[in-house]
C-alpha positions, -999 to +999 in steps of 0.1 A: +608+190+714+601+224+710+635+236+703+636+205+676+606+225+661+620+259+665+653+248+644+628+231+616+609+256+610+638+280+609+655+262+583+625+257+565+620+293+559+655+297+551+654+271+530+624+289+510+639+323+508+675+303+492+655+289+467+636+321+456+668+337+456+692+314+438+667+298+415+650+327+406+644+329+366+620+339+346+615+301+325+611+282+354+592+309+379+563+284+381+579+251+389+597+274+418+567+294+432+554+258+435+584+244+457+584+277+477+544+277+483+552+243+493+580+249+517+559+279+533+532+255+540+554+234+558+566+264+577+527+270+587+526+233+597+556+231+622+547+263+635+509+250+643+527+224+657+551+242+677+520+260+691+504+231+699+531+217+721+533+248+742+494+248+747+497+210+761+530+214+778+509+250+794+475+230+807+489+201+812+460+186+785+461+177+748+436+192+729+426+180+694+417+217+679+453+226+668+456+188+654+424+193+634+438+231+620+475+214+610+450+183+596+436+212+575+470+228+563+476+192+555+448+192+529+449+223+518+486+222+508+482+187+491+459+201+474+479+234+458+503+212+452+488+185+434+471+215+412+498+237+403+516+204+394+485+196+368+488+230+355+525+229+349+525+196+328 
């Protein structure tokens, strides 16, 4: 499971830095700052995720704090998301 999240978030990254990199111009900079905000959120997610596994796989015990804080990545990205998409239209 862990290594499963260690690959994901890996390529999620890599996936961001591509995209910056090949689709860089300066007509469409918003529509890709968008995706790659996007993509870096994700990143935050898996790795609060990742860091939530070792914690419960460490005490032996699930605790609900890191769920709440990924919860809150949750919101917060659909939320930058749903904006900068209003504002590019």
């Amino acid at each position: 499971m862990i290594l499963v999240l260690i690959v994901s978030g890996a390529l999620l990254l890599f996936g961001a830095g591509r995209d910056l990199l090949t689709n860089f111009a300066v007509g469409s900079i918003h529509s890709l700052i968008v995706r790659v905000l996007d993509e870096t959120l994700l990143v935050f997610m898996v790795v609060e995720l990742l860091h939530t596994v070792r914690i419960t796989l460490r005490d032996h015990r699930l605790a609900a704090e890191p769920f709440l804080i990924v919860a809150l990545i949750a919101g917060v990205r659909r939320i930058l998301i749903l904006t900068a998409n209003t504002e590019c239209v």
